[in-house]
N, C-alpha and C positions, 0 to 999 in steps of 0.2 A: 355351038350346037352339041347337043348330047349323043353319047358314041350309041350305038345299039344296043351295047351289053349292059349300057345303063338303064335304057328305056326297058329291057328285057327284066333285068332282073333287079333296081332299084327306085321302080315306079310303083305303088299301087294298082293292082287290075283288078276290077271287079269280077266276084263270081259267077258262075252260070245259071245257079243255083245258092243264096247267101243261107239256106237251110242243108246246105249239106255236110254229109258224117266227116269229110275231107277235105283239107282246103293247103296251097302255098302256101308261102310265107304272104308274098304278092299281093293274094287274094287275103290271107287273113289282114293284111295291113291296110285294105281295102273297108273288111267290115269291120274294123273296130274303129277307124277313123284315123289311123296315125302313118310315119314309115316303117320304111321296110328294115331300116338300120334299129330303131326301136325295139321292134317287132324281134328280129333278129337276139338283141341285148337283152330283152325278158325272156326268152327261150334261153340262151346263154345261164339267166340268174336263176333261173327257175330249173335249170339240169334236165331239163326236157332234150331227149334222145333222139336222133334218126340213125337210116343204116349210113352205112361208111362209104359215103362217096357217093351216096343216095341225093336229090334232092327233097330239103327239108319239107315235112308235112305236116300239119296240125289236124287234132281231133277236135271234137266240143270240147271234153273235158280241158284239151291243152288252153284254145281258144281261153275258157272260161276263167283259167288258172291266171291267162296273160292278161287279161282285162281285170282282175282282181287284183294284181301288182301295179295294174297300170292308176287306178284309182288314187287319189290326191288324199293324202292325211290331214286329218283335220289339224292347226298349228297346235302345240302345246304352252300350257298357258304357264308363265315364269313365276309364277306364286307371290310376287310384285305386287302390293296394291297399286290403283294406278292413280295417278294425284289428278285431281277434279281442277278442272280450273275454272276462275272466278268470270264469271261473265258481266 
């Protein structure tokens, strides 16, 4: 069974509001569709700031910056031709 402090602070919760100027971590990992551990690791790479001892909050802009790292790269292609096979 999961402790409290898990369900508290490493579950997605959705917002009260998914149009508003401010959101959790929680709540953002809610609307973007992923965890909170993610979530958390893009804010980490991306040097996005909160206050000291604060809990963390996201903006649109942060929100939009975490969704735009979160986005899958298209593979790169090995310049390989690729051998045809006979059918």
């Amino acid at each position: 069974m999961p402790s409290e402090k898990y369900l508290k602070y490493q579950v997605p919760q959705p917002p009260a509001d998914v149009n508003q100027e401010f959101m959790t971590v929680q709540e953002t990992a809610w609307v973007l569709g992923c965890g909170v551990k993610t979530v958390r690791r893009r804010i980490a790479d991306l040097g996005i700031k909160g206050g000291p001892g604060a809990r963390i909050i996201t903006s649109r802009a942060d929100r939009l910056a975490i969704h735009e790292a979160s986005r899958p790269t298209p593979a790169r292609r090995t310049g390989r031709p690729r051998k045809l096979r006979a059918a």
